[in-house]
C-alpha positions as CSV (number, residue, x, y, z in Angstrom):
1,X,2.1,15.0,60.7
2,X,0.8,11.8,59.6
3,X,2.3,10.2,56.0
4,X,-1.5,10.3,54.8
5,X,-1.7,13.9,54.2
6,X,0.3,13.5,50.6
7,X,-1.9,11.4,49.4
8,X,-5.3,13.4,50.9
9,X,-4.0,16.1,50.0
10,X,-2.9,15.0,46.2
11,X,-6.4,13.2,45.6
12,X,-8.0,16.5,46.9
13,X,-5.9,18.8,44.0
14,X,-8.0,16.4,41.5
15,X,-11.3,17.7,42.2
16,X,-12.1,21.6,41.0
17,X,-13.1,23.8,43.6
18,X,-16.8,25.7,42.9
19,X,-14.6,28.7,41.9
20,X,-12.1,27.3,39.8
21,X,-13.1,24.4,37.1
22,X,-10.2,25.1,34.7
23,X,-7.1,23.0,36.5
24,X,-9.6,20.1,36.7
25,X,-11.1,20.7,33.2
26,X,-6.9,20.0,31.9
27,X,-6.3,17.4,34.2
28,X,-9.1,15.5,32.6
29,X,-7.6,16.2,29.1
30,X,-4.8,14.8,30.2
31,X,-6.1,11.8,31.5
32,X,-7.6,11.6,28.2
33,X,-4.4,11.9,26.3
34,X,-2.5,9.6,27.9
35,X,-5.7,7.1,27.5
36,X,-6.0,8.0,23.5
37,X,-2.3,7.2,23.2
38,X,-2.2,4.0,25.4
39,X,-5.2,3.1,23.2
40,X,-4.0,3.8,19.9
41,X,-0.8,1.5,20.4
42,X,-2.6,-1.1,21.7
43,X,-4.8,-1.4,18.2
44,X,-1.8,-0.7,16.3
45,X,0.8,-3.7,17.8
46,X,-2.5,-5.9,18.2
47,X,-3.3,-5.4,14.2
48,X,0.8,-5.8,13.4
49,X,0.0,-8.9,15.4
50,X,-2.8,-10.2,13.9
51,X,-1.2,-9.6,10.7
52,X,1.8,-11.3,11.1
53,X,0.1,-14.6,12.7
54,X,-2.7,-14.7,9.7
55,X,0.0,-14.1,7.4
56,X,2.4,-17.3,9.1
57,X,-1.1,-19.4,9.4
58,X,-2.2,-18.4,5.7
59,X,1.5,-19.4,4.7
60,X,1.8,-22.5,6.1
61,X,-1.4,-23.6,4.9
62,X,-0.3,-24.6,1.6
63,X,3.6,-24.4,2.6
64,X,5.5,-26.8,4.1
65,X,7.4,-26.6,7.6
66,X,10.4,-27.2,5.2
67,X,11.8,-28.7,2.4
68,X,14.6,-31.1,0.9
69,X,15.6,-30.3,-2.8
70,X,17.8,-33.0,-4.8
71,X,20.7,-30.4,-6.6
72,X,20.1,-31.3,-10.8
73,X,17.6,-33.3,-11.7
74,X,15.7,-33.9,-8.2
75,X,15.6,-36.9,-5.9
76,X,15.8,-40.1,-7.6
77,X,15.0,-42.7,-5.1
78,X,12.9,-40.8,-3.0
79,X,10.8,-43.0,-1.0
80,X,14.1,-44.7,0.6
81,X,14.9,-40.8,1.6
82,X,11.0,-40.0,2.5
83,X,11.8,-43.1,4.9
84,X,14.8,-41.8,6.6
85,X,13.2,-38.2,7.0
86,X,9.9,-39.5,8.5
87,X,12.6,-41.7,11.0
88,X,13.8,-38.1,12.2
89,X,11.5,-37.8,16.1
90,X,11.3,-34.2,15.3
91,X,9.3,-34.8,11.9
92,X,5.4,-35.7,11.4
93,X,5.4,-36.1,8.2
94,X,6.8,-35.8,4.3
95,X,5.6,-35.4,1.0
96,X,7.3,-35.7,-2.7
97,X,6.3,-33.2,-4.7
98,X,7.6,-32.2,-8.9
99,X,7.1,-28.2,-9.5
100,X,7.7,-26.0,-12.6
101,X,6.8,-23.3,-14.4
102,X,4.0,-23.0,-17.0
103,X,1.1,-20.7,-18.7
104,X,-2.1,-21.8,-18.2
105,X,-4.6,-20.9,-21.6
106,X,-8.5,-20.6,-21.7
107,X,-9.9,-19.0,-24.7
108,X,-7.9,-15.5,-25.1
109,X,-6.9,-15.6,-21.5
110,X,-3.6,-16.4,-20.7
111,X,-1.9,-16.5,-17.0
112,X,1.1,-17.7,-15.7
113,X,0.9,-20.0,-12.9
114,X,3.5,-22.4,-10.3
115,X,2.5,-25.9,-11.3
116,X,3.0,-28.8,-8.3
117,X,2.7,-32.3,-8.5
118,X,1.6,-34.0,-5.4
119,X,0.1,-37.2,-4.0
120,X,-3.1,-36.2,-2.8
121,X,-3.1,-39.1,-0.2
122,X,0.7,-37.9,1.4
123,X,-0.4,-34.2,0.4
124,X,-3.1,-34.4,3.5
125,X,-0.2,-34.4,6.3
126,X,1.9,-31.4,5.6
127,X,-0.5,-28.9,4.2
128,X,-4.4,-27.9,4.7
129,X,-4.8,-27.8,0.8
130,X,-8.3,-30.3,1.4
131,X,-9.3,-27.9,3.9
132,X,-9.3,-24.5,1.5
133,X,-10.9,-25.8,-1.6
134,X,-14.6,-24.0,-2.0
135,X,-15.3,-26.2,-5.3
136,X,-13.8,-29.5,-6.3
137,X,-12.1,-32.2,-4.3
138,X,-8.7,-33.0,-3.7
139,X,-9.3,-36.5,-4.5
140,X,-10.2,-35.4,-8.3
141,X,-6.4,-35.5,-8.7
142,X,-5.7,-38.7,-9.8
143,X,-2.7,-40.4,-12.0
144,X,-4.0,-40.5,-15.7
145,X,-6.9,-38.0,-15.3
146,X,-5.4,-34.8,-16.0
147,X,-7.4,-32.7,-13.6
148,X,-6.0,-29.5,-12.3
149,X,-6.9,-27.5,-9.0
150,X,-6.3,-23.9,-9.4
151,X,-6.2,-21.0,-6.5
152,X,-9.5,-19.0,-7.3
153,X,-7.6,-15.5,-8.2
154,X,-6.3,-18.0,-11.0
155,X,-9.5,-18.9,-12.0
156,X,-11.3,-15.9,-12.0
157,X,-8.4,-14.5,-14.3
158,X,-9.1,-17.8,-16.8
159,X,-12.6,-17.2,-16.4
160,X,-13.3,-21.1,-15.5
161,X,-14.5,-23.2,-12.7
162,X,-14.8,-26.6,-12.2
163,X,-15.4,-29.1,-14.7
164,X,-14.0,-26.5,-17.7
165,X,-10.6,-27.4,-19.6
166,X,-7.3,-25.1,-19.7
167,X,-4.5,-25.3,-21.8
168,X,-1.0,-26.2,-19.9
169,X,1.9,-25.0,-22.1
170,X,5.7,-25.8,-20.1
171,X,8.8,-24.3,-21.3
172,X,10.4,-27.8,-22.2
173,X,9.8,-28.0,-26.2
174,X,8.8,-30.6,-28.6
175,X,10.2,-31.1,-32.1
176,X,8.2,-31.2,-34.7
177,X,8.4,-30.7,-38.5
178,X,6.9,-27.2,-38.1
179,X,10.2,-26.8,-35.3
180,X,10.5,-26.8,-31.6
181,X,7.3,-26.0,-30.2
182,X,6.4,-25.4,-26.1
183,X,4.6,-28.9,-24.7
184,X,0.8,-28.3,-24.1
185,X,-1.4,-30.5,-21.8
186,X,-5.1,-30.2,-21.8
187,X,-6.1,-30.0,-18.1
188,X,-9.8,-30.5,-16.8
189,X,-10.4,-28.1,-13.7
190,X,-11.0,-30.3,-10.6
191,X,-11.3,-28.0,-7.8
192,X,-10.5,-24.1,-6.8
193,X,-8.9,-23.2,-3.4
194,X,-8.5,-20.1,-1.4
195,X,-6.1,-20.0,0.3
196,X,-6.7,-16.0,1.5
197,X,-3.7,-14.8,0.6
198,X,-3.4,-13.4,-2.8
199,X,0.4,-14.5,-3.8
200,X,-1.0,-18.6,-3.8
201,X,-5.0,-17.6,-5.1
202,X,-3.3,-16.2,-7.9
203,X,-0.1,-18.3,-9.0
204,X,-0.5,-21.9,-7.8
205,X,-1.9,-24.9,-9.3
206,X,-2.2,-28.6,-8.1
207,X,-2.1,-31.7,-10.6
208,X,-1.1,-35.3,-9.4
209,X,2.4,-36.2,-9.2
210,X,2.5,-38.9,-12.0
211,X,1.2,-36.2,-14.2
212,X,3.8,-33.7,-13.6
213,X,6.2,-36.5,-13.8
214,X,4.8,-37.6,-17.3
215,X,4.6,-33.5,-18.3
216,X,7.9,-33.0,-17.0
217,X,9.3,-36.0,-17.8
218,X,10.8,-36.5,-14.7
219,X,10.9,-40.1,-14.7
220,X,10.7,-41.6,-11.1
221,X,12.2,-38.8,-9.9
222,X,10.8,-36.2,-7.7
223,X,11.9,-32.1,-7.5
224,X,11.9,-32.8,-3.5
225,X,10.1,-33.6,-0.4
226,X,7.9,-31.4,2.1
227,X,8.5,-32.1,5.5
228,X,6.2,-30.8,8.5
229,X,7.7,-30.7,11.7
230,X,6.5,-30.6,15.3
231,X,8.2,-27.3,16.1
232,X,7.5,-25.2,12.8
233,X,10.2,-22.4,14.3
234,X,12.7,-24.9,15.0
235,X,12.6,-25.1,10.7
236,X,16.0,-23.8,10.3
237,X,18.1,-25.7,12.0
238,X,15.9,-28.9,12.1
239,X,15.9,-28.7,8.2
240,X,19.8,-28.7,8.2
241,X,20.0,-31.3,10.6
242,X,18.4,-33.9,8.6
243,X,20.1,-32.7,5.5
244,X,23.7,-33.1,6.9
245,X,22.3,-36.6,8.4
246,X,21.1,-37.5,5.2
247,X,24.7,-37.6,3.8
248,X,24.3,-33.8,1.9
249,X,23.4,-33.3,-1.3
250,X,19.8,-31.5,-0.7
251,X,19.0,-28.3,-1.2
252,X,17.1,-26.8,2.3
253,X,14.7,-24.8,2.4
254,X,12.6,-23.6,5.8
255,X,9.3,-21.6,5.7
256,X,11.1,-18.5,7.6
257,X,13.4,-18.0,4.8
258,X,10.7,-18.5,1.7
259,X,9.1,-15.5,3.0
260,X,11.5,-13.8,5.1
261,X,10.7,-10.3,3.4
262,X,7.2,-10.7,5.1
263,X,7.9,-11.5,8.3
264,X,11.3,-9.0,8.6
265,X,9.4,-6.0,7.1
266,X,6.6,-6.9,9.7
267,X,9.1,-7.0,12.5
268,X,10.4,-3.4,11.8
269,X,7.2,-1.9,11.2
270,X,6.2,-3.0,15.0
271,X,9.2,-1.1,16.3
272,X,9.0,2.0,14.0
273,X,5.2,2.2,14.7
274,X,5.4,1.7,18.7
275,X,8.4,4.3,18.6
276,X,6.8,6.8,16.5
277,X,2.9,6.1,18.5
278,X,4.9,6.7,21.6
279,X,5.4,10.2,20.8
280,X,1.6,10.3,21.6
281,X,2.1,9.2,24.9
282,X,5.2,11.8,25.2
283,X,2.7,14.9,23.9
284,X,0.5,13.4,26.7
285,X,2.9,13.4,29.5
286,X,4.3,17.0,28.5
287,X,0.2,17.7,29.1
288,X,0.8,16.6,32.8
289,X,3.8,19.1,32.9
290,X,1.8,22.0,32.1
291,X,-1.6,20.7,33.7
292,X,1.0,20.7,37.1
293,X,2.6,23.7,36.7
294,X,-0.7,25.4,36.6
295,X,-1.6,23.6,39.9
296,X,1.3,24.6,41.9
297,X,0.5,28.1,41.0
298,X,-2.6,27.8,41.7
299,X,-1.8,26.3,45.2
300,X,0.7,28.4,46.6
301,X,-1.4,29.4,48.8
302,X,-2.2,26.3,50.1
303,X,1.9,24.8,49.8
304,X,2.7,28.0,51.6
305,X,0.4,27.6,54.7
306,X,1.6,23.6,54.4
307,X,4.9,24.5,55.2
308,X,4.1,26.3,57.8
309,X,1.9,23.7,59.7
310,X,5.7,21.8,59.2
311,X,5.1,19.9,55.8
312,X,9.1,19.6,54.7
313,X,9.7,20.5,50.9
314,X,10.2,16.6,50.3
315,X,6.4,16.1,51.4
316,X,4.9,19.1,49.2
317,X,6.9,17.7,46.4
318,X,5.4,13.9,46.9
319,X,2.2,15.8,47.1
320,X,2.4,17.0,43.3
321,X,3.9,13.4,42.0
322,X,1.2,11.8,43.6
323,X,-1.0,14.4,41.5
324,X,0.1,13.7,38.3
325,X,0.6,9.9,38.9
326,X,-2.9,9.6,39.3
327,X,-3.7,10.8,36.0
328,X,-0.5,8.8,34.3
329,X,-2.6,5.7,35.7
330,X,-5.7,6.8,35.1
331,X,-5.1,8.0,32.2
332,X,-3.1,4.6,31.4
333,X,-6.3,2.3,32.5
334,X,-8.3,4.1,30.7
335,X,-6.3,3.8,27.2
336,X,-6.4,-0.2,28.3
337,X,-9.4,-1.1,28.2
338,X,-10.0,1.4,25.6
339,X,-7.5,-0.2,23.3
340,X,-8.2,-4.2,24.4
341,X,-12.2,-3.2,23.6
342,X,-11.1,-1.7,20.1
343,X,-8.8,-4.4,19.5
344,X,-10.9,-7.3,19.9
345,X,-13.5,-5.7,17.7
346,X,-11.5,-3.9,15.0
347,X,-12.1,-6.3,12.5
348,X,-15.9,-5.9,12.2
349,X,-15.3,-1.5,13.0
350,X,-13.4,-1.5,10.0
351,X,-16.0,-3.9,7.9
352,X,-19.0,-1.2,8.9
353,X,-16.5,1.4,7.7
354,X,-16.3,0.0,4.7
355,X,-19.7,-0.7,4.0
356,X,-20.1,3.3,4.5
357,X,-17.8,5.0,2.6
358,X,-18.3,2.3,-0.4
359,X,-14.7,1.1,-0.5
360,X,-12.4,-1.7,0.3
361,X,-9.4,-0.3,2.7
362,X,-7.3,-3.7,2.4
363,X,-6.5,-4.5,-1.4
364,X,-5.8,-8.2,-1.3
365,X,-3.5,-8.1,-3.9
366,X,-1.5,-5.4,-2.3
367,X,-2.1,-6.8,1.5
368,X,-2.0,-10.3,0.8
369,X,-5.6,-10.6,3.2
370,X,-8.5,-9.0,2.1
371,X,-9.2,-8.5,6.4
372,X,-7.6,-6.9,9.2
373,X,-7.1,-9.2,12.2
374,X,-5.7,-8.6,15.4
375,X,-4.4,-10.1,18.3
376,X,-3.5,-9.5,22.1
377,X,-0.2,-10.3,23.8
378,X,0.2,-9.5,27.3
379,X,3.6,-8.7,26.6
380,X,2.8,-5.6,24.7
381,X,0.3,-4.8,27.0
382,X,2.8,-4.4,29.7
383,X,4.9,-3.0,27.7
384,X,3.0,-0.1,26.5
385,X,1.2,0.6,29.9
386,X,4.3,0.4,31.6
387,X,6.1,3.1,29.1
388,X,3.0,4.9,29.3
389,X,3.6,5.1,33.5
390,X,6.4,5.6,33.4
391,X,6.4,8.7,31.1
392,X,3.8,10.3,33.1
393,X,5.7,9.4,36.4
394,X,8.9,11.4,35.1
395,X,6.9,14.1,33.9
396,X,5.3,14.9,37.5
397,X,9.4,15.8,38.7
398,X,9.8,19.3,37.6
399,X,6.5,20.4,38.6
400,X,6.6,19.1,42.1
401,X,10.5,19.9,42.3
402,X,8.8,23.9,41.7
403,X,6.4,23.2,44.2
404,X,8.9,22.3,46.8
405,X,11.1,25.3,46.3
406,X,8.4,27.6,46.8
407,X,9.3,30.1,49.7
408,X,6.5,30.7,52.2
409,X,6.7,33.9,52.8
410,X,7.3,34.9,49.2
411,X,3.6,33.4,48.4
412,X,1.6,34.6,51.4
413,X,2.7,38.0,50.9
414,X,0.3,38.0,47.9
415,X,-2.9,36.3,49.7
């Protein structure tokens, strides 16, 4: 017999006979489980994805590839150490910067907030700060002015915009012959940003450097410097290196490990969700179990007078896995392009779900986005359709091991 029989005759168990629609009717519920499991991970890892890359972009936005931090009282000669990190060929750029703590006061309302001096002109090459202000300009910060740029969660809670005052009060007291007293700075609102990302809309304020210095009284000295690099992952160890070249005496700090907790939890949700969406695929592939178990009852007719044209049990049994291999990739296919077609439009599906049930599924206060991006890697793409295959390839071997045991005479004794 020629090899091509298996496969005609594989193709052929596909398609229902006039008599009999009810093995075809499960094989296509099959397919379509395997294809509404392929799909689902695919929108799933594409969303964990998208999620983790806004998050990193939103981040880095208004934090700095890494960061030097003089121990006690900051970096006193800064510009000499600004000079010798710039001379670094793996950094673009640096920027002084003097942070603390403070509550910001308008009226009644009162909100704490992380207060940064910075250089506007310096500011421009390590973070996109310019690029997320919606009101204002960056250039209103400037030494002697007192103006203040505020994240617009901030400003919405202080009920202000630009051009009104807030109070700055600072932990660092003043005597006075009523006692010590917190310092307070009037601050006129320059500019709001949004950043996207909840954590910086609602805590972080801008004023220039000199001011914080002045508020601060820092002196000439500076809390550290924010240094952008060309690889931002290489931020760990690059960040050590020029610290330990540098002579020591820096704190180092690296985007990754300011907001590990974001990026770890994201990591582990990916694996628990692709393990526990698998067991989609699984229920699937136990489908195809069933679905050819049902066939080679059906058939045992047909194996029986197969076997004795001379089809060997190896061939009747290739006959089956080619059966149920065509649904696995079928099936598989199908959940691809079901899944690349949901994933490249899930963002504006979930905005018109939204708008009909009247509510907002991503809290930005919780989620830290008020939208749900996603993205596609080809490397989860081959590696959930190739799971996927292979599940439904291992679930064709029992069925067609059956099929190849069955004894000729036993089945045409019943025709």
């Amino acid at each position: 017999m020629s090899s091509r029989w298996r496969w005609l005759v594989g193709t052929r168990y596909l398609r229902a006979r006039t008599h009999n629609r009810f093995v075809s009717f499960i094989s296509a519920i099959s397919i379509l489980g395997v294809a509404v499991g392929v799909a689902v991970l695919i929108v799933v890892l594409s969303v964990m994805n998208g999620f983790e890359s806004e998050l990193r972009t939103r981040i880095l936005s208004l934090a700095a590839h890494a960061s030097l931090e003089g121990f006690g009282d900051g970096i006193a000669d800064w510009r000499a150490v600004a000079a010798e990190v710039e001379a670094v060929p793996e950094v673009t750029a640096s920027a002084p910067y003097v942070q603390g703590e403070g509550m910001l006061l308008q009226g009644e309302a009162v909100s704490g907030a992380l207060v940064r001096g910075i250089l506007p002109e310096q500011e421009r090459r390590v973070s996109g700060l310019e690029s997320l202000l919606v009101a204002g300009s960056l250039d209103a910060l400037s030494a002697g002015r007192w103006n203040i740029l505020l994240g617009s969660a901030l400003a919405r809670e202080l009920g202000v915009g630009v051009g009104d005052q807030v109070v700055l009060a600072i932990s660092q007291g003043m005597v006075t012959p009523a006692g010590v007293v917190p310092r307070l700075r009037r601050f006129t609102v320059g500019g709001v940003f949004e950043a996207g990302m909840y954590d910086f809309d609602r805590s972080l304020a801008f004023v220039h450097l000199d001011d914080a210095a002045r508020l601060w009284r820092t002196g000439d000295k500076v809390t550290g410097l924010r240094v952008t690099l060309e690889d931002m992952f290489r931020a760990p160890e690059l960040s050590r290196e020029i610290a330990v070249a540098l002579g020591g005496g820096f704190y180092v700090n690296d985007w990754t490990r300011q907001h590990v907790n974001f990026f770890r939890s994201i990591q582990l949700s990916k694996q628990m969700m692709f393990t526990i969406l698998l067991l989609v695929v699984a229920v699937a592939a136990f489908n195809i179990v069933s679905t050819l178990v049902m066939v080679v009852k059906d058939k045992q007719g047909d194996i029986a007078i197969l076997r004795t044209l001379g089809a060997s049990p190896g061939g009747i049994m290739t006959v089956f896995i080619i059966q149920g291999t065509l649904i696995g990739a079928v099936g598989t296919l199908a959940g691809l392009g079901l899944g690349m077609l949901l994933a490249l439009n899930v963002e504006q599906l979930v905005h018109v779900l939204e708008a009909l049930v009247g509510t907002t599924f991503l809290a930005p206060d919780v989620y830290f986005m008020s939208d749900l991006p996603a993205e596609l890697r080809v490397g989860d793409l081959w590696r959930i359709c190739g799971t996927a295959f292979v599940l439904t390839v291992l679930s064709t071997i029992y069925p067609a091991w059956r099929a190849a045991r069955s004894q000729p005479a036993e089945a045409l004794r019943h025709e």
